[in-house]
C-alpha positions as CSV (number, residue, x, y, z in Angstrom):
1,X,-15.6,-56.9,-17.6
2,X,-17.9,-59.1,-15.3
3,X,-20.4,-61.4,-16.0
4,X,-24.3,-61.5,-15.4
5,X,-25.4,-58.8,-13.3
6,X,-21.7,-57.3,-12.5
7,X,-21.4,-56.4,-16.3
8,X,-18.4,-53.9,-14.9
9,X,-17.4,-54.9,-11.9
10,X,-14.9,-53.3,-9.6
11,X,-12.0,-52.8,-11.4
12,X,-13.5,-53.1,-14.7
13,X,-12.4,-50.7,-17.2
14,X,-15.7,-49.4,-18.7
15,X,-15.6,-48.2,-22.4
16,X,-15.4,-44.6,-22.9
17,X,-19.0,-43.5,-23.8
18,X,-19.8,-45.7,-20.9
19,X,-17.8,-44.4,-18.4
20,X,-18.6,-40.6,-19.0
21,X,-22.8,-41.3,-19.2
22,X,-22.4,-43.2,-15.9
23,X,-20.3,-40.4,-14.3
24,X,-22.8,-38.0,-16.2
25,X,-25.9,-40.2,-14.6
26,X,-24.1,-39.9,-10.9
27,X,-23.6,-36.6,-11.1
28,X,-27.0,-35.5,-12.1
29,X,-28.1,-37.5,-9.2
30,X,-25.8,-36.0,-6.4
31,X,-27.1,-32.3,-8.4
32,X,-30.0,-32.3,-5.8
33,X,-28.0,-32.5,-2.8
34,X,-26.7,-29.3,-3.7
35,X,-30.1,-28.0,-2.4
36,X,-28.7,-28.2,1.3
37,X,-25.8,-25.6,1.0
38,X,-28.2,-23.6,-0.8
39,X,-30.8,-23.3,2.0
40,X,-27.5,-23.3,4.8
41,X,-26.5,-20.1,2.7
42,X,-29.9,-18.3,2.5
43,X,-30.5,-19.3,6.8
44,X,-27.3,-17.0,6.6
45,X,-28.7,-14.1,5.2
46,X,-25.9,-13.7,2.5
47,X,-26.3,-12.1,-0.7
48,X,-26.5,-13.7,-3.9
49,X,-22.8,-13.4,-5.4
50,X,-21.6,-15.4,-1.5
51,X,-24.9,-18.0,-2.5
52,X,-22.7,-18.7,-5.8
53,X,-19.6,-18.8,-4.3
54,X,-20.8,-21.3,-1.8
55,X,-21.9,-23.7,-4.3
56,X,-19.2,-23.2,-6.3
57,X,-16.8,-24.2,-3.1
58,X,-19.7,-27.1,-2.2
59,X,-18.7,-28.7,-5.2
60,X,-15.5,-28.7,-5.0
61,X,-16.1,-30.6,-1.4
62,X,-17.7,-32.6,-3.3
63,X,-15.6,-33.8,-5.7
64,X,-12.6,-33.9,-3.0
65,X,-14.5,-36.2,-0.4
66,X,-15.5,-38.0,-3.2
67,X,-11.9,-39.1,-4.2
68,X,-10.9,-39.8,-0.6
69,X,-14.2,-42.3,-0.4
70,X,-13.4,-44.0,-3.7
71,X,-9.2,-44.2,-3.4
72,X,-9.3,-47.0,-1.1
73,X,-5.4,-47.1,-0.9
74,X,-3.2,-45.1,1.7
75,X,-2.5,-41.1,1.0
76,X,0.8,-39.6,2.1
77,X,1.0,-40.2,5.9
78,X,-2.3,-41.6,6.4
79,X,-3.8,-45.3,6.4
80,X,-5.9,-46.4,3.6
81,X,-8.2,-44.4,3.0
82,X,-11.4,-44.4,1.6
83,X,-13.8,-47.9,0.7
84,X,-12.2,-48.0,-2.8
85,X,-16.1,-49.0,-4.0
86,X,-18.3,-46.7,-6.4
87,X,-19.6,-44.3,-3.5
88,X,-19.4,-41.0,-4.0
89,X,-20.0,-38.1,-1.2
90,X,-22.7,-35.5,-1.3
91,X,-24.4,-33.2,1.4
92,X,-26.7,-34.9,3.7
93,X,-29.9,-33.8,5.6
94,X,-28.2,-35.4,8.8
95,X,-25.9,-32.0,9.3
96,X,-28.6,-29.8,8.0
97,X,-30.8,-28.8,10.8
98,X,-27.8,-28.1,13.0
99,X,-26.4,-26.3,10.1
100,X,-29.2,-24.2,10.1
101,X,-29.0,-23.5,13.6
102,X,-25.9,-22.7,13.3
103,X,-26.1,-20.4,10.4
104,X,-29.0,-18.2,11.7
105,X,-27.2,-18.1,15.2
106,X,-23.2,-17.3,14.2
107,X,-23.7,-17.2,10.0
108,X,-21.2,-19.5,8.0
109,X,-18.3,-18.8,10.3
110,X,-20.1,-21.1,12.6
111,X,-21.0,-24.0,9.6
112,X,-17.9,-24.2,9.2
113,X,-16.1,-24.8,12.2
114,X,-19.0,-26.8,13.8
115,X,-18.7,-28.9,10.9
116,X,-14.6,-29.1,11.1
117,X,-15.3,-30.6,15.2
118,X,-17.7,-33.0,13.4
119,X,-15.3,-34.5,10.5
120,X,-12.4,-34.4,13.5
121,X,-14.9,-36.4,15.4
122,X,-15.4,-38.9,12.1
123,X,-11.7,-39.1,11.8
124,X,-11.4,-39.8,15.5
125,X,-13.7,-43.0,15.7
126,X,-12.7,-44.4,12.5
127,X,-9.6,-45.5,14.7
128,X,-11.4,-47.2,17.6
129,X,-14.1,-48.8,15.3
130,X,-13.0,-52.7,15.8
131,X,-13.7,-51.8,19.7
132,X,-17.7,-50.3,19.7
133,X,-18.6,-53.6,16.8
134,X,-20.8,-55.5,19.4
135,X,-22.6,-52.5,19.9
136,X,-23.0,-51.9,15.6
137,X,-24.2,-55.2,14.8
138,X,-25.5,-55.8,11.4
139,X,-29.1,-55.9,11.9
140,X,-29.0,-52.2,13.0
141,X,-27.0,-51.4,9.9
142,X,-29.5,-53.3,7.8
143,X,-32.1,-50.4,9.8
144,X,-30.1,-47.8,8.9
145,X,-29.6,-48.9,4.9
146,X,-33.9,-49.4,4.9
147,X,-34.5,-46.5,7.0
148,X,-32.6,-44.4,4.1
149,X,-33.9,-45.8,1.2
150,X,-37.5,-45.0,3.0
151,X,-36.3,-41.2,4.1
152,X,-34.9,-40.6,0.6
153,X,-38.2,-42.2,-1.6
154,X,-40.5,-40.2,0.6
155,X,-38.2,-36.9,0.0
156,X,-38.2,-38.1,-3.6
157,X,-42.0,-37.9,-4.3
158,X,-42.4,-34.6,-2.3
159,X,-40.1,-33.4,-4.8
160,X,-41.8,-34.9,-7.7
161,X,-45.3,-33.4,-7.0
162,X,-43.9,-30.1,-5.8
163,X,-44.9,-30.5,-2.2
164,X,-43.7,-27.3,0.2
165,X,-43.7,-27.8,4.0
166,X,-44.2,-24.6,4.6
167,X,-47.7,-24.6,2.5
168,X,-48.3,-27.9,3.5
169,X,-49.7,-28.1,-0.2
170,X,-48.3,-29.7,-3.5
171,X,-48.3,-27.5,-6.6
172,X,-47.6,-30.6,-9.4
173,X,-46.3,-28.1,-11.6
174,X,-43.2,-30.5,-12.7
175,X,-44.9,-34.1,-12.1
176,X,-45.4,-34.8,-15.3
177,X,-41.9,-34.4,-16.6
178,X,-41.2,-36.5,-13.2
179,X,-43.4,-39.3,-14.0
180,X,-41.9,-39.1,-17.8
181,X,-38.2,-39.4,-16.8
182,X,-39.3,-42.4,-14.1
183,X,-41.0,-44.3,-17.2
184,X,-38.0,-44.2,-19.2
185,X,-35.7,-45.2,-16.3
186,X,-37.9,-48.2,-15.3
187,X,-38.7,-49.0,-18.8
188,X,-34.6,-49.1,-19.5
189,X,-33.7,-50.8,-16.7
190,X,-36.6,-53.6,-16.8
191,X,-36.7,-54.0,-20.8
192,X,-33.1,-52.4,-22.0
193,X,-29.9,-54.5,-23.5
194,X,-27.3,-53.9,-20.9
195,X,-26.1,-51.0,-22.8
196,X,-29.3,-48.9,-22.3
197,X,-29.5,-50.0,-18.6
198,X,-26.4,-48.8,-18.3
199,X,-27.9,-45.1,-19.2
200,X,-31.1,-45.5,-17.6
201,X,-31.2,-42.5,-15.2
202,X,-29.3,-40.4,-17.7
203,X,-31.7,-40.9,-20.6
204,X,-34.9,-40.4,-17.8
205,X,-33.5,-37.3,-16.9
206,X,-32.8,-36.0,-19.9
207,X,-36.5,-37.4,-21.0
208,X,-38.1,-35.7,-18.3
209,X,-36.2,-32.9,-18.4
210,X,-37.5,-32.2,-22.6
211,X,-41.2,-33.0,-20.9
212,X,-40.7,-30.7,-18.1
213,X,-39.7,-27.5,-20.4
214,X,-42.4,-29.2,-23.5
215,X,-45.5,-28.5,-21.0
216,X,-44.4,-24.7,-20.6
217,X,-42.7,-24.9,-17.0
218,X,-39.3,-23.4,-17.1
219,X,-36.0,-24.5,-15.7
220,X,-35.0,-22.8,-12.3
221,X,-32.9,-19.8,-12.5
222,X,-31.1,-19.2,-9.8
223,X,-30.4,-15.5,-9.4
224,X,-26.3,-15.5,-8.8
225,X,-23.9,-14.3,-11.9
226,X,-21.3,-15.5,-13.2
227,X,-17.8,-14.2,-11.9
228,X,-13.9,-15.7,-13.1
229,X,-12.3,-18.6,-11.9
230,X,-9.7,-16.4,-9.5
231,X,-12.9,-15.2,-8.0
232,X,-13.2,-18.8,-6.6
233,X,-10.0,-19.6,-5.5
234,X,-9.9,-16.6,-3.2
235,X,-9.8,-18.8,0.4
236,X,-11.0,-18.7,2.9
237,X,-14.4,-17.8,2.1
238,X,-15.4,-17.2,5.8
239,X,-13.1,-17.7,9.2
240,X,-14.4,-20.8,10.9
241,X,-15.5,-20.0,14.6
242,X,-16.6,-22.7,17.5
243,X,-19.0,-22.9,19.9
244,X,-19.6,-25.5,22.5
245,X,-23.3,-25.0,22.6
246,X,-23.8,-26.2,18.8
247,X,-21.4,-28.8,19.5
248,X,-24.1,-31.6,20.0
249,X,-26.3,-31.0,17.3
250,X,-23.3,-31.9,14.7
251,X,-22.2,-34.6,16.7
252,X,-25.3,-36.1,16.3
253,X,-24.8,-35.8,12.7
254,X,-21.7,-37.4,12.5
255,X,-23.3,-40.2,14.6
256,X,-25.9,-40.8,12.4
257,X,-23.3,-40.0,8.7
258,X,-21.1,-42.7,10.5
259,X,-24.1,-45.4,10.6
260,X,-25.3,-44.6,7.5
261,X,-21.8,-44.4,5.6
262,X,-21.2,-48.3,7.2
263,X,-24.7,-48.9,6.0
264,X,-23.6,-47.8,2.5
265,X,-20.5,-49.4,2.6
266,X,-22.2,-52.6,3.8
267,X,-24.6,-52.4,0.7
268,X,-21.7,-51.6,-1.8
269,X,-19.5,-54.7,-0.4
270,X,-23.0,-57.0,-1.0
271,X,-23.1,-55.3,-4.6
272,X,-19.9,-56.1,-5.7
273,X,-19.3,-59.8,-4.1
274,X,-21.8,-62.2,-4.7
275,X,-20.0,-64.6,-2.6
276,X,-20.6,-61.6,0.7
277,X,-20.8,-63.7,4.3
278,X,-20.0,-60.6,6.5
279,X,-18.9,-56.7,6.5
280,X,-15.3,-56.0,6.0
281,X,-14.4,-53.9,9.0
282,X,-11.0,-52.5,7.8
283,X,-13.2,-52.0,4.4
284,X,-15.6,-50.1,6.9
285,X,-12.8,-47.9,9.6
286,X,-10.7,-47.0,5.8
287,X,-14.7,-45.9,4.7
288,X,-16.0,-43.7,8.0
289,X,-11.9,-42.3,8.2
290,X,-12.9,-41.3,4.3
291,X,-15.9,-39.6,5.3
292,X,-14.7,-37.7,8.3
293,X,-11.6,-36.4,6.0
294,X,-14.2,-35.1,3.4
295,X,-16.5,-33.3,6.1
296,X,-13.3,-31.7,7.6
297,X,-12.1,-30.5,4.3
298,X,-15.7,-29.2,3.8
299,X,-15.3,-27.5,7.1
300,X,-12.1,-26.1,6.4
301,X,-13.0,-24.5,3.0
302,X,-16.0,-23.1,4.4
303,X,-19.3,-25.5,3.9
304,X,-21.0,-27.9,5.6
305,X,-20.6,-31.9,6.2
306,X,-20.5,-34.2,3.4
307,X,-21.9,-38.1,4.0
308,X,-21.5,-41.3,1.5
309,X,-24.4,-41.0,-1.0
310,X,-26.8,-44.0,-0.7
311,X,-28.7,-43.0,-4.2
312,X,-25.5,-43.9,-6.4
313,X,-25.1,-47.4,-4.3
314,X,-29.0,-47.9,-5.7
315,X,-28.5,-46.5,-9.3
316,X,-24.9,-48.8,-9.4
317,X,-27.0,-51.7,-9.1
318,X,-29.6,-50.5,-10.8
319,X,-27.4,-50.1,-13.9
320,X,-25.0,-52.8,-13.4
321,X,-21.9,-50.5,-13.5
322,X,-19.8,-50.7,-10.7
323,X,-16.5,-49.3,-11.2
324,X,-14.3,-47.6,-9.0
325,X,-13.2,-45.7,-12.2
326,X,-16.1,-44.3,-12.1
327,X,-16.0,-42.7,-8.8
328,X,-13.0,-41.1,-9.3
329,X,-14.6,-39.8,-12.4
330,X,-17.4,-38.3,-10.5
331,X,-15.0,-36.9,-8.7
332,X,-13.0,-35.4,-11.1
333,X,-16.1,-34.0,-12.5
334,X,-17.2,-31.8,-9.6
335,X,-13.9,-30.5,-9.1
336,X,-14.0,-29.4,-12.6
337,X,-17.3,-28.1,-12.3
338,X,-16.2,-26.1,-9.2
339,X,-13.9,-24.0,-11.6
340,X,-16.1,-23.6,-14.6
341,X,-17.6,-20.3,-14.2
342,X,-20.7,-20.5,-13.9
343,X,-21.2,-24.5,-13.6
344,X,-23.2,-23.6,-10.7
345,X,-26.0,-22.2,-12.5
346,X,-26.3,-24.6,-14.8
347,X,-26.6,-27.4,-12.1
348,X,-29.3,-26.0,-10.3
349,X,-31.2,-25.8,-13.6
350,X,-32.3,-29.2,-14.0
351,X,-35.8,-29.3,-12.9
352,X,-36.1,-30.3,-9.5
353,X,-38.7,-32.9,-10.4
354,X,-37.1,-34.5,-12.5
355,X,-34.2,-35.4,-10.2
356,X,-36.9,-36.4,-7.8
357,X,-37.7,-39.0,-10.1
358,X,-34.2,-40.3,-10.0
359,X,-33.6,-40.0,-6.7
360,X,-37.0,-42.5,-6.4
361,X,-36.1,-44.9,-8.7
362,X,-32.8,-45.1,-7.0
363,X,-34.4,-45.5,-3.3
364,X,-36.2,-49.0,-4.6
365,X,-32.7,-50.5,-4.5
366,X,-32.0,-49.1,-1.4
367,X,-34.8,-50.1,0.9
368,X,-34.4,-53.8,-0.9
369,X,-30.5,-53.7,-0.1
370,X,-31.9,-52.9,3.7
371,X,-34.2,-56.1,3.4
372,X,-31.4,-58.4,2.4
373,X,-28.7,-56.9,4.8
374,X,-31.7,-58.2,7.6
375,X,-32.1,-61.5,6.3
376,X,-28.4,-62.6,6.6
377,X,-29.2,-62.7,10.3
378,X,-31.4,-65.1,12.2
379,X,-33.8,-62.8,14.3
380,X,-34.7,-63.8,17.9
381,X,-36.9,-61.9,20.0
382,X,-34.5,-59.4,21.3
383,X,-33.2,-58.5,17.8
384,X,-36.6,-58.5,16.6
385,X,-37.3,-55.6,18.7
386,X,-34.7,-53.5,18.4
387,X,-35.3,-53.5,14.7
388,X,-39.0,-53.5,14.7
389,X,-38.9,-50.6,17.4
390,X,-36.4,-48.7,16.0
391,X,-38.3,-48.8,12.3
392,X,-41.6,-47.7,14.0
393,X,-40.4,-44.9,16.5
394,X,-38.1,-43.7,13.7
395,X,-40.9,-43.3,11.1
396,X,-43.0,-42.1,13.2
397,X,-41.1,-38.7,13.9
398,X,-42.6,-37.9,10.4
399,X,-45.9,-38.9,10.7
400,X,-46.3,-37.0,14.6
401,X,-44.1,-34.4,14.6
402,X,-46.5,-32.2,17.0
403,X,-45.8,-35.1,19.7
404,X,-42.2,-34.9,19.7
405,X,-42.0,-30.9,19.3
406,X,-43.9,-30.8,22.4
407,X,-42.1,-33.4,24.6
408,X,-38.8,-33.5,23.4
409,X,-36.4,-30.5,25.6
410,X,-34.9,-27.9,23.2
411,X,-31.4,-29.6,24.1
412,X,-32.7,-33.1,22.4
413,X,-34.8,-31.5,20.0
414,X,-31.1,-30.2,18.7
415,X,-30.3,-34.2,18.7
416,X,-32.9,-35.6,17.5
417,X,-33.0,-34.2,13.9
418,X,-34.9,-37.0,11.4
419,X,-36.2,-39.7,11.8
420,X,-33.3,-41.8,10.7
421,X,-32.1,-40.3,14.1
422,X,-34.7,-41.0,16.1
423,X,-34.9,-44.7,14.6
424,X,-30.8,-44.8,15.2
425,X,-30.9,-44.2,19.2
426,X,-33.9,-46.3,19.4
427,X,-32.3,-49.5,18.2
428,X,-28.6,-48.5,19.3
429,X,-30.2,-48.0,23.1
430,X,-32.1,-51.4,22.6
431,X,-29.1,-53.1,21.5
432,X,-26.9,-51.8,24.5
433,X,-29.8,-52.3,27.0
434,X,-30.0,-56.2,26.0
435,X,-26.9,-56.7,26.0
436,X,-27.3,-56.4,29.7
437,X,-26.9,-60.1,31.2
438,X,-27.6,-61.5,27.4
439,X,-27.1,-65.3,27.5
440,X,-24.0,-66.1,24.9
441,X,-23.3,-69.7,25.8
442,X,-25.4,-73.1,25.7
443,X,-24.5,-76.4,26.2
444,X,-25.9,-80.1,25.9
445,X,-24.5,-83.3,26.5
446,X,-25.6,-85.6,23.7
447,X,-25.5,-89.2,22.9
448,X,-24.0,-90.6,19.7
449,X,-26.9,-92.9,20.1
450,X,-29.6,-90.0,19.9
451,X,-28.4,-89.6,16.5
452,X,-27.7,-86.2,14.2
453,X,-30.9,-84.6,14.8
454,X,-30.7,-84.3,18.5
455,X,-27.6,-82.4,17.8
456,X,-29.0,-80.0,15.0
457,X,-32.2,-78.9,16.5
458,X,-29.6,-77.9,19.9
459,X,-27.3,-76.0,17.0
460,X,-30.5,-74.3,15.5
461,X,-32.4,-73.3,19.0
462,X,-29.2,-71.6,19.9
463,X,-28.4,-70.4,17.2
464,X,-31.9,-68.5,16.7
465,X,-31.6,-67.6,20.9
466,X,-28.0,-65.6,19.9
467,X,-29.4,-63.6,16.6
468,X,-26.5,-65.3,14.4
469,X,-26.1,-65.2,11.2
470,X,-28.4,-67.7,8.9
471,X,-25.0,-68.8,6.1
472,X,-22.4,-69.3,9.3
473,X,-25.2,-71.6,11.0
474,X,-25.2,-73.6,8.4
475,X,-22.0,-74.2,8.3
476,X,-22.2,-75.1,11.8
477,X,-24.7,-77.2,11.7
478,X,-22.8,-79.4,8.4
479,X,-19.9,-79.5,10.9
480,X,-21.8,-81.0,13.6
481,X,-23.3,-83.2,11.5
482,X,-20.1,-84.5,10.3
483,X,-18.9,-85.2,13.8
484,X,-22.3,-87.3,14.4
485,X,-20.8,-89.8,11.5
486,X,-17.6,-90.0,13.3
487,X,-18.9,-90.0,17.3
488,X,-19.8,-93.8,17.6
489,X,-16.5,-94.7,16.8
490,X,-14.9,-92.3,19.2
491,X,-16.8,-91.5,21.7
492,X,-17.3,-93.7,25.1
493,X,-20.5,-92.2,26.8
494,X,-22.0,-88.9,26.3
495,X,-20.4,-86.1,24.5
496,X,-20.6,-82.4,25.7
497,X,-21.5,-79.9,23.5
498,X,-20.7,-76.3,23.9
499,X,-21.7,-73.5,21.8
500,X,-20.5,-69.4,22.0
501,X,-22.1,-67.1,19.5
502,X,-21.4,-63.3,19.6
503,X,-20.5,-60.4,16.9
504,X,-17.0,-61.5,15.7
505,X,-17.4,-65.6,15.8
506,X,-19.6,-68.8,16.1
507,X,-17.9,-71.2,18.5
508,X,-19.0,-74.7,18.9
509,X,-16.6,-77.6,21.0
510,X,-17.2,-80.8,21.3
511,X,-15.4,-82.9,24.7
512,X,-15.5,-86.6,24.8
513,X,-14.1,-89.6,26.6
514,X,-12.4,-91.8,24.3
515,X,-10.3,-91.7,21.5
516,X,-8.8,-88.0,19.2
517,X,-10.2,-87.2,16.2
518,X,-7.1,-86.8,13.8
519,X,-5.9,-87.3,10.1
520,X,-6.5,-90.5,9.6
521,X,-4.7,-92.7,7.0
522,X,-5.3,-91.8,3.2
523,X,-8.3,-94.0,1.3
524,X,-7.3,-97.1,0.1
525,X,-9.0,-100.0,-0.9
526,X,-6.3,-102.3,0.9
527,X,-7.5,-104.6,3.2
528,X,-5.7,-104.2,5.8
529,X,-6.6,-100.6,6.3
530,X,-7.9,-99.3,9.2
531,X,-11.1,-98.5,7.9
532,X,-12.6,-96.1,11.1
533,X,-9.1,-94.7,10.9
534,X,-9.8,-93.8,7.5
535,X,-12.9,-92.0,7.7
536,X,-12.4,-90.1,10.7
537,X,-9.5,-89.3,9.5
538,X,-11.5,-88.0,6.3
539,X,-14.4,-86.0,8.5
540,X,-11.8,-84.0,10.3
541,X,-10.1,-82.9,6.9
542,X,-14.2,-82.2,6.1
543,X,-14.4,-80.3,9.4
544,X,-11.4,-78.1,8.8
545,X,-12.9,-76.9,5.5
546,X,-15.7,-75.9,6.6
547,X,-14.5,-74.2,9.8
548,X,-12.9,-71.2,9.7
549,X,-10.4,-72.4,12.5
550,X,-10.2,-75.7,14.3
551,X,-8.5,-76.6,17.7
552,X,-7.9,-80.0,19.2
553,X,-6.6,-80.9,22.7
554,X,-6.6,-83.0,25.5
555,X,-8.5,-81.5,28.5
556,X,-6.8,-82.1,32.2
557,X,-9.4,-85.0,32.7
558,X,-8.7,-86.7,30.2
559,X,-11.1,-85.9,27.5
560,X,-10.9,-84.9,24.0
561,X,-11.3,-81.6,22.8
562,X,-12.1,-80.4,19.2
563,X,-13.3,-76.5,18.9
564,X,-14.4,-75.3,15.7
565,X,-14.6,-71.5,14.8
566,X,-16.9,-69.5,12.0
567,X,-16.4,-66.1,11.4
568,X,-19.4,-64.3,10.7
């Protein structure tokens, strides 16, 4: 058990009642993603007793991608697999309208195998990750993490005051069980001991749940019976088929799953370290290879693509339980489910509303996760743009969607799904196009007499110029800072300063004529100590702590050379 707010951290082994209301709390929060095989099923036009078998097999795809996400460890011949954080896998709006498509034009046969060439693709650029980072820098993931939260508080209310596009009305038939169950989890979570936070969304759905059926509105009844478990296990549900012309609507997808599951994992690696400085990309490629496994598994059993669920990274900190155990509960779970006859129905019965009212409370987390993720890095103009841009293009496919039906081709149209899309390409095309000819080196040549400030306001105007990140410049600026102390005593004339920022590392060297800066003697009051030896010898060992990497050498004219490195 942790401390503060990581009450169960990671590996924490949560008490009982504990671990099955927070696998309870997930599970009724994932519930509502089991709207999108629903609707994939009706665009089909299959009958009611296939509509139960589909969500009976969409669980299980659940629960199965789930376990691959939360594993984190290697499986059989594979790497590692999975993020090994609380982050379970649901169905995702970013494969639905090409789902859709797909199902009206070739039925399920084509969900499926359209959706096995997009968890293949997933699978595929998990492995080549560590070469495309410079064009997935963090800002845009910080995008990506706000741009969901947004997307998935907006879909939240509509489905708290009933709202139907189609009608272009709201009915608020179920709000006031909604705004019941969103009392109770914000009351809980603001006011409760740690052991009521830890149920908050549980005891607000449950809340508005009573509310919902007290005011006279019934739960939903989904019209599919109940058939035995060897009624389920018959596979394969439907024969996948392929078809090139549907190909780019799910690669779009996958695009767009891949950049919001690093977003996800991002946020989850931030939740669980307070000491976080930077992504874990092998955390990352073992996350996305995760999340491609799960979607072809989906495929293969005959449903559509699964993604990491941002809601659960939202309701983890929201309740302070972060246990992988929990995960792999979750998981558990829904493959149980999936062979309880009937489990189906009684999923789809909690009120629509209601979940809405989690899935809101949950979405405050995420847009404020977004918000931090963009303050770890120091915004020039450039970056600036491509996140502003991107957030206002993206947002505004919801707000004019007349504009872009009319002037986006059929061919893009099948692209450009969501606004979380839109907002995507925007800032990944920014990114790429200034990158073009972008300045990544500065240098000054700087006087030990000029003194420390000189130096710093150089380190912090190039910093700010390269977009790095605000905790690794200040390192970098206490390293130069420490060589200022020791420069007068080395130094004979002006020093050159060179600094290199990019993706992976910030680079600063200093060259001078004069003498090296080494270990020095250790302190002693003796006085025949050589007391500059001492305490240069005492700022390098200060250097190399803070520095991720140092390097010293002679250059061929003569001059000294000290390079320091800071991973970011």
């Amino acid at each position: 058990m942790g401390s503060g707010r990581l009450r169960y951290d990671l590996e924490s082994h949560p008490p009982l009642p504990v671990l099955i209301g927070s696998v309870a709390q997930h599970m009724g929060l994932m519930a509502v993603t089991l709207v999108f095989p629903l609707l994939v099923a009706q665009a089909a036009g299959v009958d009611a007793e296939m509509q139960r078998r589909y969500l009976d097999l969409a669980m299980l795809a659940m629960g199965v991608a789930t376990l691959f996400q939360c594993w984190g460890r290697p499986i059989l011949f594979l790497p590692r697999t999975g993020c090994g954080y609380l982050l379970p896998a649901v169905f995702t709006a970013a494969y639905l309208p090409a789902a859709l498509y797909a199902a009206r034009a070739g039925g399920l046969e084509a969900v499926a195998g359209m959706t096995i060439a997009a968890g293949l693709a997933e699978v595929l650029f998990s492995r080549v990750m560590h070469r495309v980072r410079p064009f997935l820098p963090i800002e845009i993931v910080g995008l990506v993490v706000m741009l969901i939260g947004i997307i998935l508080g907006v879909v939240a209310i509509k489905l708290m005051v009933g709202y139907s596009q189609s009608m272009a009305q709201v009915t608020l038939t179920g709000t006031g069980g909604a705004v019941a169950g969103l009392a109770v989890m914000i009351a809980l979570a603001a006011w409760g001991s740690p052991p009521l936070r830890a149920m908050a969304v549980l005891a607000g759905l449950a809340a508005g749940s009573a509310v919902h059926l007290a005011l006279g509105f019934g739960a939903p009844r989904p019209e599919v019976s109940v058939k035995p478990l060897l009624e389920l296990i018959r596979w394969p549900l439907v024969v996948p088929s392929f078809s090139v012309g549907l190909l780019p609507g799910f690669l779009a997808g996958a695009l767009a799953c891949i950049l919001r599951s690093f977003g996800d994992m991002v946020a989850s690696q931030r939740a669980n370290d307070p000491q976080w400085r930077r992504p874990d990309y092998a955390n990352i490629e073992a996350g996305v290879l995760a999340d491609g496994l799960g979607t072809l598994f989906a495929g293969l059993i005959g449903t559509m693509g699964l993604n990491t669920y941002s809601a659960s990274v939202g309701l983890s900190v929201a309740t302070e339980v972060k246990a992988r155990r929990v995960g792999l509960g979750v998981g558990l779970g829904w493959i149980a489910l999936a062979f309880i006859p009937g489990s189906s129905v009684v999923v789809m019965a909690i009120p629509r509303p209601v979940l809405g009212a989690a899935l809101l409370f949950a979405s405050a987390f995420i847009v404020l996760s977004g918000i931090s993720i963009l303050g770890q890095r120091m915004l020039d103009a450039r970056r600036t743009i491509v996140v502003g841009l991107g957030f206002l293009i993206g947002i505004s496919f919801d707000e004019i969607p007349d504009f872009y039906a009319r002037v986006l081709s059929e061919s893009a149209r099948e692209l450009v799904t969501s606004s979380l899309v839109l907002g995507l390409f925007t800032a990944l095309a920014l990114n790429a196009l200034f990158r073009i000819g972008a300045v990544k080196s500065h240098r000054l040549v700087w006087s030990p007499a000029e003194g420390h400030a000189a130096l710093h306001q150089f380190l912090m105007d190039a910093a700010a110029a390269d977009g790095a990140r605000t905790e690794e410049v200040g390192r970098i600026a206490q390293i130069a800072e420490e060589f200022a102390t020791a420069a007068p005593s080395l130094a004979e004339g002006p020093v050159e300063v060179t600094t290199r920022f990019d993706e992976f590392v910030l680079d600063v060297s200093f060259a001078w004529a004069g003498g090296a800066l080494q270990p020095g003697p250790a302190p002693s009051f003796d006085t025949g100590v050589d007391e500059d030896a001492m305490l240069n010898g005492i700022t390098f060992h200060l250097i190399q702590r803070l520095a991720d990497r140092t390097h010293r050498r002679t250059l061929p004219d003569g001059r000294q050379e000290l390079r320091c490195e800071v991973d970011q």
